[in-house]
C-alpha positions as CSV (number, residue, x, y, z in Angstrom):
1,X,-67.8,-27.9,-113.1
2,X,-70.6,-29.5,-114.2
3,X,-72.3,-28.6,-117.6
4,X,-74.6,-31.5,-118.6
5,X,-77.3,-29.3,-117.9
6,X,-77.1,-28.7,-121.6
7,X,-78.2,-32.0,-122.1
8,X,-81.4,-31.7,-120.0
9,X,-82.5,-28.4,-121.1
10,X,-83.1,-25.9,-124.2
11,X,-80.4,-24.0,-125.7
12,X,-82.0,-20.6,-124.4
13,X,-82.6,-22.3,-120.8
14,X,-78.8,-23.9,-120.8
15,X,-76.9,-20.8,-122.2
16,X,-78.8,-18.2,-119.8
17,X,-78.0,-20.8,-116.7
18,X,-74.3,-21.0,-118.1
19,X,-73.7,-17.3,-118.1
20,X,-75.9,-16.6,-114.5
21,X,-74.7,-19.8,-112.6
22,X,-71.7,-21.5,-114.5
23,X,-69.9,-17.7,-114.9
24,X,-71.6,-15.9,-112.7
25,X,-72.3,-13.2,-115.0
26,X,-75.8,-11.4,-115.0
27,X,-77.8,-11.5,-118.5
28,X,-80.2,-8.9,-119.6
29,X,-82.9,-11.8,-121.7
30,X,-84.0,-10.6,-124.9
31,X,-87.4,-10.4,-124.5
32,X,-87.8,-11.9,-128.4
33,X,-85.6,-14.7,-128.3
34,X,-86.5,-16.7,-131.3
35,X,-85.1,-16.1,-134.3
36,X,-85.2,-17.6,-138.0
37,X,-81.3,-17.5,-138.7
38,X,-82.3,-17.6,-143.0
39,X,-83.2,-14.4,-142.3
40,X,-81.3,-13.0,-139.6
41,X,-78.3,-13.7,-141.6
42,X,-79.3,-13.3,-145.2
43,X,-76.9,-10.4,-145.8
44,X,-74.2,-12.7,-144.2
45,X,-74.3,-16.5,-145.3
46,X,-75.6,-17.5,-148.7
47,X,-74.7,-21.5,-147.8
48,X,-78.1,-22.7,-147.3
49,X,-76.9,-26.1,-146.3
50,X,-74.9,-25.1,-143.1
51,X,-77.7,-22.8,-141.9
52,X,-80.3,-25.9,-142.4
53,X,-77.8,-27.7,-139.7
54,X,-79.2,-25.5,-136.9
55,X,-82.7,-26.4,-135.6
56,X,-82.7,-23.8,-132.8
57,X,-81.2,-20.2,-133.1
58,X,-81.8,-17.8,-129.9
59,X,-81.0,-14.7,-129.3
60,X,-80.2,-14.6,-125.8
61,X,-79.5,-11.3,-124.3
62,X,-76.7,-9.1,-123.7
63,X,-74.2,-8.0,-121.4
64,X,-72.9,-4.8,-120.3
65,X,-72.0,-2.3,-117.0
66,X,-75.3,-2.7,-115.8
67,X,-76.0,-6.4,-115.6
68,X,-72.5,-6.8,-114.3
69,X,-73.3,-4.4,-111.6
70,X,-77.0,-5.8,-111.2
71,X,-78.9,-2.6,-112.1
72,X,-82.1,-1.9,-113.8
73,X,-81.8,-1.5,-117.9
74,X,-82.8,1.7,-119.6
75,X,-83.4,-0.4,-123.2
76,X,-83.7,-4.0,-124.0
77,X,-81.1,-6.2,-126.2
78,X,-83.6,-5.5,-129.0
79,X,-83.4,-1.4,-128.9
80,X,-79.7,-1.6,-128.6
81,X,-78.5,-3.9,-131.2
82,X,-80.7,-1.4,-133.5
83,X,-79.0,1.6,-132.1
84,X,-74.6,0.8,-132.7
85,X,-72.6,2.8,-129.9
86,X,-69.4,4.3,-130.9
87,X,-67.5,1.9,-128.5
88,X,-67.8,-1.4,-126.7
89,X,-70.3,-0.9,-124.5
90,X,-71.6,-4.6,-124.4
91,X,-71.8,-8.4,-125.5
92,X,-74.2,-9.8,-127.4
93,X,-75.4,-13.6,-127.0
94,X,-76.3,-15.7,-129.1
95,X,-77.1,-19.8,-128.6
96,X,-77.3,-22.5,-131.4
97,X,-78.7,-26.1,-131.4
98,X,-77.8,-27.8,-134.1
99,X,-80.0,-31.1,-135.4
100,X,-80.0,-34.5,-133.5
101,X,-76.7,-36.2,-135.3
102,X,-75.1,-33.3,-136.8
103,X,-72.0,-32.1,-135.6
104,X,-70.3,-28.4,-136.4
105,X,-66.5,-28.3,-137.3
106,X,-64.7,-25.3,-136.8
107,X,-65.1,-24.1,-140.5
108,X,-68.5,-24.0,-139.7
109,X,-68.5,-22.5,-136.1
110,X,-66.1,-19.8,-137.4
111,X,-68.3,-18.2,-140.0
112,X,-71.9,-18.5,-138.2
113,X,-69.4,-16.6,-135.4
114,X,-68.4,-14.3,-138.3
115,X,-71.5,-13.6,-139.6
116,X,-73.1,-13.3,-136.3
117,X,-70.5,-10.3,-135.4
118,X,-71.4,-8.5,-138.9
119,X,-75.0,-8.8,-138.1
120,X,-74.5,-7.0,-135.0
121,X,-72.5,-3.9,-136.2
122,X,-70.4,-2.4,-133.2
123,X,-71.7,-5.3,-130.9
124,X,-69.2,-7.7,-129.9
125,X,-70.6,-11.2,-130.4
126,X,-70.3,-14.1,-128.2
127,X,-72.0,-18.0,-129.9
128,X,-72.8,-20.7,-128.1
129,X,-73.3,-23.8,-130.2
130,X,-74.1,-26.9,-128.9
131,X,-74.0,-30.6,-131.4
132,X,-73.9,-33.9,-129.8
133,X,-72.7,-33.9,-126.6
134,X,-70.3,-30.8,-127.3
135,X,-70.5,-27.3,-126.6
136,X,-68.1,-24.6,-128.3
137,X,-67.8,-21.0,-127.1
138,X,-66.9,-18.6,-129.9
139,X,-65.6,-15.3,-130.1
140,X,-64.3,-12.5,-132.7
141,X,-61.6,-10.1,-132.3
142,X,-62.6,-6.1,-132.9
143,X,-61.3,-4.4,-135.5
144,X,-60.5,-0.4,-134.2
145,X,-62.2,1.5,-137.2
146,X,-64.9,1.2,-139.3
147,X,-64.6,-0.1,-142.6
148,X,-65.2,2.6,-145.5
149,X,-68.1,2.7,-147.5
150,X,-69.4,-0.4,-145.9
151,X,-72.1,-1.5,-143.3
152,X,-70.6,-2.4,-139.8
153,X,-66.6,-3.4,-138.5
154,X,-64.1,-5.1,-139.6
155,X,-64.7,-8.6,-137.9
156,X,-60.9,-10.3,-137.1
157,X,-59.8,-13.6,-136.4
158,X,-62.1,-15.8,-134.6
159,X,-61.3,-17.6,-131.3
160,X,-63.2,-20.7,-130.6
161,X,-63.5,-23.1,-127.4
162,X,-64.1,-26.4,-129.2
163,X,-66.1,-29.8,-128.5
164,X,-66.4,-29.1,-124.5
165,X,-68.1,-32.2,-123.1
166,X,-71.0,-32.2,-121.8
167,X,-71.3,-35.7,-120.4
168,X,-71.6,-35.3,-116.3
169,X,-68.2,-36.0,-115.2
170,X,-66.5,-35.6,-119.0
171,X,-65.5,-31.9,-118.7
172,X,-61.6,-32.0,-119.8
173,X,-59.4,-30.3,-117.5
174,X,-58.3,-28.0,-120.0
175,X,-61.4,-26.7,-120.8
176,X,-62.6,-26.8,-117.3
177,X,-59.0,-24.3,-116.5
178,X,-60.2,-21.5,-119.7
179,X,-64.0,-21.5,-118.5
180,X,-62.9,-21.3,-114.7
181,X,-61.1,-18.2,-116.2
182,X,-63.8,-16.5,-117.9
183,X,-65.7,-16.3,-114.4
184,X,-66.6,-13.2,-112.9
185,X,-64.4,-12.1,-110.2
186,X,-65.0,-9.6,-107.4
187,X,-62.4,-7.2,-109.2
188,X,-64.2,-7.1,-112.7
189,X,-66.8,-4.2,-112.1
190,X,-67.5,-3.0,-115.4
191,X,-68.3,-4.7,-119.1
192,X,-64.4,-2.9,-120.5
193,X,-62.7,-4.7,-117.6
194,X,-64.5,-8.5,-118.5
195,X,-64.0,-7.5,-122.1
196,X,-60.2,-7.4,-121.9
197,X,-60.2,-10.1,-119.2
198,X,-61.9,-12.5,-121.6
199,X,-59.3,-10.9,-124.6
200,X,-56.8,-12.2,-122.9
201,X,-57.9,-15.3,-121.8
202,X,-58.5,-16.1,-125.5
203,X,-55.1,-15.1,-126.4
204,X,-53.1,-18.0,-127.9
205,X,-49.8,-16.3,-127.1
206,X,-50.6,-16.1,-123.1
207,X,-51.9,-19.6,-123.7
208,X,-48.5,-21.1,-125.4
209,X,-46.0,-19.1,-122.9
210,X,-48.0,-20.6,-120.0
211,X,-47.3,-23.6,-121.2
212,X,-44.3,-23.3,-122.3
213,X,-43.1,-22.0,-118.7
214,X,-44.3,-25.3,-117.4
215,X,-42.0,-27.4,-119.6
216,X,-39.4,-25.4,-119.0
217,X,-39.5,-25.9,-115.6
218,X,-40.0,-29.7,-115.8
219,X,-37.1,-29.7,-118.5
220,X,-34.9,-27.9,-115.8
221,X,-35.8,-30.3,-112.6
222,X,-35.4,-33.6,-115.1
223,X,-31.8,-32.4,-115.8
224,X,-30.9,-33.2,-112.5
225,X,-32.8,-36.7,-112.3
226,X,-31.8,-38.5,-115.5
227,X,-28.3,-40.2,-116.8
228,X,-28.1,-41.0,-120.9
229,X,-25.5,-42.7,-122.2
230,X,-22.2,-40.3,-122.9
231,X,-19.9,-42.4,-124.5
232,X,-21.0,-41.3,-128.1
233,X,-20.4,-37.9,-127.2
234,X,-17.0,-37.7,-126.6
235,X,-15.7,-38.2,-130.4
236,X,-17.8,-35.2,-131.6
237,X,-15.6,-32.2,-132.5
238,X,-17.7,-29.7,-130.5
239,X,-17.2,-31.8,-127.6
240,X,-13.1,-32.0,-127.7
241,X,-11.7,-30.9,-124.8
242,X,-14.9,-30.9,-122.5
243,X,-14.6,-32.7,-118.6
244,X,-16.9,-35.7,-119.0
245,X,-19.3,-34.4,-116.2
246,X,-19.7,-31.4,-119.2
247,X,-20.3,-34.5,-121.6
248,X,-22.6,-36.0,-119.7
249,X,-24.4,-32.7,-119.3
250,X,-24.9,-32.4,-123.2
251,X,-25.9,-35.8,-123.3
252,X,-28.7,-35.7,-120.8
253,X,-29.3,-32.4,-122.5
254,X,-30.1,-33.5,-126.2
255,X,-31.4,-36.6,-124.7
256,X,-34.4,-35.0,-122.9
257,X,-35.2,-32.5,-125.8
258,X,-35.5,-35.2,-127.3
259,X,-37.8,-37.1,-125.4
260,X,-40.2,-34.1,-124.8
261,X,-40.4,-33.9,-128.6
262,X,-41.4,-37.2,-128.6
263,X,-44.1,-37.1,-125.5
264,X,-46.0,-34.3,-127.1
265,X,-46.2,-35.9,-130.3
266,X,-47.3,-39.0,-128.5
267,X,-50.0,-36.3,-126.8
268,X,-51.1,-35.1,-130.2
269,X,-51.6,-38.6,-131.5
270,X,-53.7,-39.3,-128.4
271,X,-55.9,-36.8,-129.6
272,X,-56.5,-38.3,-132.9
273,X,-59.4,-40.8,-133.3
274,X,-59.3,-43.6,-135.2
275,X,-63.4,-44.4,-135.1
276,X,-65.1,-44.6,-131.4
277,X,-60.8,-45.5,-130.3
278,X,-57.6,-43.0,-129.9
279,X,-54.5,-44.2,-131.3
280,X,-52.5,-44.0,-128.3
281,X,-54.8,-45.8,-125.6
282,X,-55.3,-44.0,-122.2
283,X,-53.8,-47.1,-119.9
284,X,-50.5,-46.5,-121.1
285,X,-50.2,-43.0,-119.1
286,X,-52.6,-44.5,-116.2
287,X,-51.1,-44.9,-113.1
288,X,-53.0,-47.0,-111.3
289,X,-53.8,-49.3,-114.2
290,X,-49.7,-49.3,-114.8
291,X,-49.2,-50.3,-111.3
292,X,-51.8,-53.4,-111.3
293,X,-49.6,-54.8,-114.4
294,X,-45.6,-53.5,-113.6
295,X,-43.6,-54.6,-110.8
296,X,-41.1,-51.7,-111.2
297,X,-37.8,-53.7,-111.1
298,X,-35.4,-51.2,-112.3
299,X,-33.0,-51.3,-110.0
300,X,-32.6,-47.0,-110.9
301,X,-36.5,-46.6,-110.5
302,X,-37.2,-46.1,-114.1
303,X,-39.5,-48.5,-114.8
304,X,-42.3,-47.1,-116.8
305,X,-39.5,-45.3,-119.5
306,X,-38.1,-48.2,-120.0
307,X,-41.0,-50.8,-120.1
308,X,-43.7,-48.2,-121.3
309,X,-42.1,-45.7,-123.4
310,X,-39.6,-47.0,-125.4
311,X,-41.4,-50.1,-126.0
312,X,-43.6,-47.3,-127.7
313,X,-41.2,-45.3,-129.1
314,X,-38.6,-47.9,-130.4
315,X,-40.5,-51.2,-130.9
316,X,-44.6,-50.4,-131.8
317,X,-43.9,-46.9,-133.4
318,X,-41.4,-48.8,-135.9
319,X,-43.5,-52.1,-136.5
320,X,-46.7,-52.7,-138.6
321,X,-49.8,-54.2,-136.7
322,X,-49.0,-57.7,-138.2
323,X,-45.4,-57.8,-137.8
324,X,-43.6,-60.6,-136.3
325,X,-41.5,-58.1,-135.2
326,X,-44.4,-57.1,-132.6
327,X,-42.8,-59.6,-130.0
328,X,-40.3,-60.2,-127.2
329,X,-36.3,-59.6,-127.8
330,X,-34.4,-62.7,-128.1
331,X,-31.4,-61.0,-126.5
332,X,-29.1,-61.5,-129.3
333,X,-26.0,-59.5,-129.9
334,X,-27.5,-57.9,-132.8
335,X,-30.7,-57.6,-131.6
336,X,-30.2,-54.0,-130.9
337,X,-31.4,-53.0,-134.8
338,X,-34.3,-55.1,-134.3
339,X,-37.1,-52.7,-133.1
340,X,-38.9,-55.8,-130.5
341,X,-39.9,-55.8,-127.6
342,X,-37.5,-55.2,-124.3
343,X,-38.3,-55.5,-120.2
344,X,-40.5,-58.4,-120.4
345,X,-39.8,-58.7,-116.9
346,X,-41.0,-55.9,-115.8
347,X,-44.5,-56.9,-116.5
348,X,-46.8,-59.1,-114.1
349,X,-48.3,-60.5,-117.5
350,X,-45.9,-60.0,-120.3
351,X,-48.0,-61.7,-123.4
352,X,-51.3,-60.3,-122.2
353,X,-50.2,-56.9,-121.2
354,X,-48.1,-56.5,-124.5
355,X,-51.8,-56.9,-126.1
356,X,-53.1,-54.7,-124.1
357,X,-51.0,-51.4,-124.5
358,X,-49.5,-51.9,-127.7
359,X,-51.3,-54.2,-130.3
360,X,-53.6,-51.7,-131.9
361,X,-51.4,-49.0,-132.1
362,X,-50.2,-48.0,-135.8
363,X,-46.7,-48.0,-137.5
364,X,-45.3,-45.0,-138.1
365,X,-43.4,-43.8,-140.6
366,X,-40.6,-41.1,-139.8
367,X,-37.5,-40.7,-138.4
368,X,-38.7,-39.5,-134.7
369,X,-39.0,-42.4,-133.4
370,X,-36.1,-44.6,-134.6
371,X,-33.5,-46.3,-131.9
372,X,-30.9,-44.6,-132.2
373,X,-28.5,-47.0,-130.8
374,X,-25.6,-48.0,-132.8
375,X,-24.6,-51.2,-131.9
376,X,-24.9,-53.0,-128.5
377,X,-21.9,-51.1,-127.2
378,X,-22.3,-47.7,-128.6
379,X,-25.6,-46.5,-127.1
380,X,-27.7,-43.5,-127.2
381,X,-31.0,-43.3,-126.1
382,X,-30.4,-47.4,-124.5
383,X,-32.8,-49.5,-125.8
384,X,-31.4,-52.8,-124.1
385,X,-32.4,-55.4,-122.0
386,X,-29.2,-57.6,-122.4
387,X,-28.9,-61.3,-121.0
388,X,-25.9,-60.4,-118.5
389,X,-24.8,-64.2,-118.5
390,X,-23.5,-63.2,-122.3
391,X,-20.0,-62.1,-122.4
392,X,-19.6,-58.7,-123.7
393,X,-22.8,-57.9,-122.5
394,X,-23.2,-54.8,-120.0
395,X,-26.2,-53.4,-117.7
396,X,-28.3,-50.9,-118.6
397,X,-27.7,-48.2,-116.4
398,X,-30.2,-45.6,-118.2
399,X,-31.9,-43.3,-115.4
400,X,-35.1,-42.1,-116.5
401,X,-37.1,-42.1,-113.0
402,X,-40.8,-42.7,-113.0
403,X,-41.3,-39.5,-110.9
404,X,-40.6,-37.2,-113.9
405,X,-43.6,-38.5,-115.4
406,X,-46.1,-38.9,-112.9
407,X,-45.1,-36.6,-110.1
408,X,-43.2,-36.0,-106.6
409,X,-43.1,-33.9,-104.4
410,X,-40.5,-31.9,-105.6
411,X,-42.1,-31.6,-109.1
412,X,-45.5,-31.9,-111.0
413,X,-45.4,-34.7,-113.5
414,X,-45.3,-34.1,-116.9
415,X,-48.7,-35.9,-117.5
416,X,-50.5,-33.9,-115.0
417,X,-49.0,-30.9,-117.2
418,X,-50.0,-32.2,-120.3
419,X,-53.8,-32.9,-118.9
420,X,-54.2,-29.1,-117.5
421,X,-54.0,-28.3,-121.2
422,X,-56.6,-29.3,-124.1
423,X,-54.4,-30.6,-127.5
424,X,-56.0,-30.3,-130.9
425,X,-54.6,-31.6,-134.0
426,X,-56.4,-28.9,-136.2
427,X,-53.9,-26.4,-137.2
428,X,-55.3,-22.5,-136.8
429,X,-55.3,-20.3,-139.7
430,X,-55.4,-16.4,-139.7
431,X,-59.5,-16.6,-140.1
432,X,-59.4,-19.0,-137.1
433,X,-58.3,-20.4,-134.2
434,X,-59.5,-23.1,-131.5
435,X,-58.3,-22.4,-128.0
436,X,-56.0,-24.9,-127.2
437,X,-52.4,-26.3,-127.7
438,X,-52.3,-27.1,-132.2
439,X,-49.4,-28.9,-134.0
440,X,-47.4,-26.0,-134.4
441,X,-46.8,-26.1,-131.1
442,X,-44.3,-28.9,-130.8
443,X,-41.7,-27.2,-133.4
444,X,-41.6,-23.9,-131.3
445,X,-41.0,-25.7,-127.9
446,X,-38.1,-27.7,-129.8
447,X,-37.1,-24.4,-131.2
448,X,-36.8,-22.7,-127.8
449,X,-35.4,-25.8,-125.6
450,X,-32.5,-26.0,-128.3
451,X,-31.8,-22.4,-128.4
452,X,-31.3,-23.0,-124.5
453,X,-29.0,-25.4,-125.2
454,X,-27.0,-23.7,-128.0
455,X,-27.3,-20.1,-127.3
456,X,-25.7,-19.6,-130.2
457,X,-28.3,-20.4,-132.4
C-alpha cells in the first residue's frame, strides 16, 4: 500500500484519492470544499492556538448507500449536513493540513475529531489530518439518544489511527493490516454494513484478543521447544511431590511468561524515541544483519537468546552507558552477580559488534530485568558462559532455539507477530484512544498467561 501520494498532492486531492483508490470507497465531493475552521468550529473550540496549527481545512464529501452502490445523489454533502436524519444514514469527511513543521498529538487530533462530530449533528464524522510525513485517521463513537435540551449527540470516545507514514516504502505493517481492513469488500452493500464493519475494526477489544490469540499460540508451540533450568524448583513447597518431568514443566512455564513479559516491554521501548534514534536499535531483532555478525555456535541452536537477548536483558539493561561493567565476562566463579557480558564467542567481531547493538542503549532501573541466577550452581533463567576447564564448572545446557523468534515452519516467529501489530507507548484514556497495542497491554497478557498456569488464580 502505497500512500505517499499525500506528499505530492493537496489534502482535498490526497484524501478524495484515499477513499476512491486506497479504500475503494465512492465519495460524493462537496461541491464547497473550503472551509475557514475559526468559524466552522466557533461553537466548538475556543483554543485559538491549535486551530491556527491548521493551514488547510476541507470539507470533503460524504458517504452513504448511494455512493457505495455508485448511484446518482438526490442532495449534495452541503443540503444534508443542514438537514440531520434520525439515524446513520452517512459519513461525513473531513481533511486537515496542518502548517510546514507542526505536528498534531493525539490531544489535539481528539478534540478537532470531537468538535468536528458536534458540528455535524447526527453525521458521523470521519478526519483526516495530515503533519509531517504522518497521516492519522480519526473517528467518534455514536452516542444512541440525543442529548436534552442541547444541540446535537452525545459524541463518545474517540478512536484514532496515529502517525501512519507516508514515506514511499515506510507504511508500518500494522497500519498497513487496519487500513487493508477498512477496504470495501464485495459483501459491504450498504453505508449500515461499512458503518459497523469499520466499528469493529476500530474496536480495541477485537484488536487486543487478536493479539492475544497469537501469543497464546506461540506461548503453547514454545513449551514444547525450550528447557530452563529445574533444579531451583524442586525445594518449593507447591512443587513437593511432583515427577521432575512435572517440574520441569513449571519451570519452562514460569520461564517463558517471563520472557514474553520481557520481549514486549523490550517492543514498547523500541517505540520510544530518544531524538532522531529508538532506544532499542532495529539490528538487534534483524535477521539478516544478525547472521552477517553470529556464527550460531550453540550446540542447542539457541544462539540469538543467548548472545542477543540476555546480553540485553541481564548485562545492558542492568549497566549505565559508562560502566566498566559494559564488557566481556571474565569467567570467574562469582561472576554470575556481575551483570557483563557472556557468549563472546558467538560473535564474528566481539568488541565491535558489542558497540554496535548494545553501547547506546540506557540503564534501567527495575526489577524486570535482573539475573536471577543465584549462584553459579543454582540457576534460573542461565546466564552463563563458564570456562569448562574450571573445576566445578558445568555446561550451559539452556534451550531457547532461535526459531521461536524468527520463525519455522511449524510456527510464525514471535517478531513477525510483534511487526503485524503497531505499539504505542501513549496510554488511552476514556476521551481517547489510538488504534494500536498501549502499555496496558503487557499487564493483561501477564495476567492471562499466569492464570493459565495457575487456574487457580
Amino acid at each position: 500500500m502505497d500512500l505517499s501520494y499525500f506528499l505530492k498532492h493537496s489534502i482535498l486531492e490526497s484524501a478524495s484519492l484515499f477513499f476512491t483508490g486506497t479504500l475503494g470507497i465512492e465519495i460524493a465531493p462537496a461541491s464547497e470544499t473550503k472551509i475557514n475552521l475559526q468559524e466552522f468550529l466557533k461553537e466548538y473550540v475556543s483554543d485559538n492556538k491549535l486551530l491556527g496549527k491548521i493551514a488547510d481545512a476541507r470539507f470533503v464529501g460524504m458517504v452513504n448507500d448511494i455512493s457505495i452502490k455508485r448511484g446518482n445523489q438526490k442532495h449534495t454533502p452541503e443540503e444534508l449536513m443542514q438537514n440531520p436524519g434520525k439515524n446513520y444514514d452517512m459519513i461525513l469527511i473531513f481533511a486537515l493540513e496542518a502548517n510546514d513543521g507542526v505536528t498534531l498529538n493525539k490531544s489535539e487530533l481528539s478534540r478537532l475529531t470531537r468538535a468536528l462530530n458536534r458540528r455535524s449533528a447526527r453525521r458521523p464524522v470521519v478526519l483526516l489530518a495530515k503533519y509531517l510525513t504522518f497521516l492519522s485517521f480519526s473517528a467518534a463513537e455514536r452516542g444512541h439518544y440525543l442529548r436534552k435540551n442541547q444541540k446535537g449527540e452525545k459524541v463518545g470516545r474517540i478512536s484514532i489511527l496515529k502517525d501512519i507514514n507516508l514515506k514511499e516504502g515506510k507504511l508500518h505493517a500494522g497500519h498497513e493490516r487496519i487500513l487493508g481492513q477498512l477496504k470495501l469488500t464485495g459483501i459491504i452493500r450498504s453505508f449500515d454494513s461499512l458503518y459497523f464493519k469499520w466499528s469493529k475494526v476500530f474496536d480495541l477489544k477485537i484488536l487486543n484478543k487478536e493479539f492475544y490469540s497469537k501469543i497464546a499460540d506461540w506461548y503453547s508451540y514454545a513449551l514444547t521447544k525450550v528447557k530452563f533450568p529445574s533444579e531451583y524448583y524442586f525445594s518449593l513447597p507447591e512443587y513437593k511431590g511432583k515427577k521432575p518431568e512435572e517440574i520441569q514443566e513449571g519451570a519452562n512455564q514460569i520461564a517463558c511468561i517471563r520472557l514474553l513479559t520481557r520481549l514486549i516491554f523490550v517492543w514498547f521501548l523500541k517505540h520510544k524515541h530518544r531524538g532522531a534514534d529508538t532506544l532499542i536499535p532495529e539490528p538487534i531483532f534483524d535477521k539478516i544483519y544478525l547472521d552477517s555478525i553470529l556464527n550460531y555456535k550453540d550446540k542447542y541452536k539457541s544462539t540469538y537468546y543467548k548472545a542477543i537477548l540476555q546480553n540485553l536483558f541481564f548485562a545492558t539493561f542492568n549497566t549505565a552507558i559508562d560502566s566498566d561493567l559494559r564488557s566481556w565476562s571474565k569467567k570467574d566463579y562469582d561472576d554470575h552477580i556481575m551483570p557483563r557480558f557472556r557468549y563472546r564467542n558467538y560473535f564474528i567481531k566481539p568488541e565491535q559488534d558489542l558497540k554496535v547493538l548494545f553501547a547506546d542503549i540506557p540503564f534501567l532501573n527495575g526489577g524486570l530485568f535482573e539475573n536471577l541466577d543465584i549462584d553459579h550452581k543454582t540457576r534460573i533463567d542461565w546466564f552463563s558462559d563458564p570456562d569448562l576447564s574450571k573445576p566445578g564448572t558445568s555446561e550451559n545446557k539452556l534451550v531457547v532455539p532461535d526459531c521461536l523468534f524468527f520463525g519455522d515452519e511449524e510456527q510464525e516467529g514471535l517478531f513477525k507477530i510483534f511487526s503485524q501489530y503497531y505499539f504505542t507507548i501513549e496510554e488511552n484514556t476514556p476521551l481517547d484512544q489510538e488504534i494500536a497495542l498501549d502499555p496496558e497491554l503487557l499487564g493483561k497478557i501477564f495476567e492471562n498467561l499466569l492464570a493459565a498456569y495457575l487456574p487457580e488464580s
